[in-house]
N, C-alpha and C positions, 0 to 999 in steps of 0.2 A: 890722523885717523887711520885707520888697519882696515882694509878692504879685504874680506870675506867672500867667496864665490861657494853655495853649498847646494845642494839639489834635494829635494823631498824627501823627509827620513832622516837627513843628516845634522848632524850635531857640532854646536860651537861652546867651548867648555872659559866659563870667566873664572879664575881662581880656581879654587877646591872645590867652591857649591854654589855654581852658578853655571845651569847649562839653560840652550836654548836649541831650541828645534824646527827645524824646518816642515810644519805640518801639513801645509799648505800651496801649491801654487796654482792662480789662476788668473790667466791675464795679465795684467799690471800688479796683481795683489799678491801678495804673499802672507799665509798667516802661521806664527812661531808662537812655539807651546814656552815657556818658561818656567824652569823649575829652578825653585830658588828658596833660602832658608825664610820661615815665617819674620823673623825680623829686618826682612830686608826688601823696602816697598818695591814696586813696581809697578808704572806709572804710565801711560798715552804722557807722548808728551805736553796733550794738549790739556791733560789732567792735572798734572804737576804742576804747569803753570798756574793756572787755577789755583791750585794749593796755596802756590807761593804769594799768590794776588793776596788771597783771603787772609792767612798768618801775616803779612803786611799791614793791612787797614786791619786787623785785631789788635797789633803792635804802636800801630799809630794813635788809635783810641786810648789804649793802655798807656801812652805815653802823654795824652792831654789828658786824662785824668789822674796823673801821677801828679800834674801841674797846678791841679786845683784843689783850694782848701779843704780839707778831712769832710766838711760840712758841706761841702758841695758836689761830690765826688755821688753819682747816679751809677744804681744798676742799666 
């Protein structure tokens, strides 16, 4: 992991088009502006998880009803 030290205003550059910005600090918190191209999500990581929960148990289901006969298979 790459440990970063940046102050308010300042800028961390990922690749060619991914920057992120230091907009904020206050206290413990810090809040960072992200500019990033529309194809490329950008997530809390407490969101993404989520994500990943949900796209699992939709995979899951899709996978017991790949298991059951044509005639039994429910929206």
């Amino acid at each position: 992991m790459l440990v970063l030290s940046r102050k308010k205003d300042e800028k961390i550059v990922i690749g060619d088009n991914i920057s992120i910005m230091v907009v904020e600090i206050r206290g413990d918190k810090v809040r960072l502006g992200i500019d990033a191209p529309r194809d490329v999500s950008v997530h809390r990581r407490e969101v993404y998880d989520a994500i990943k929960r949900k796209e699992s148990e939709q995979d899951a289901v899709e996978d017991d009803s790949a298991d059951l006969p044509a005639n039994q298979v429910q929206a």
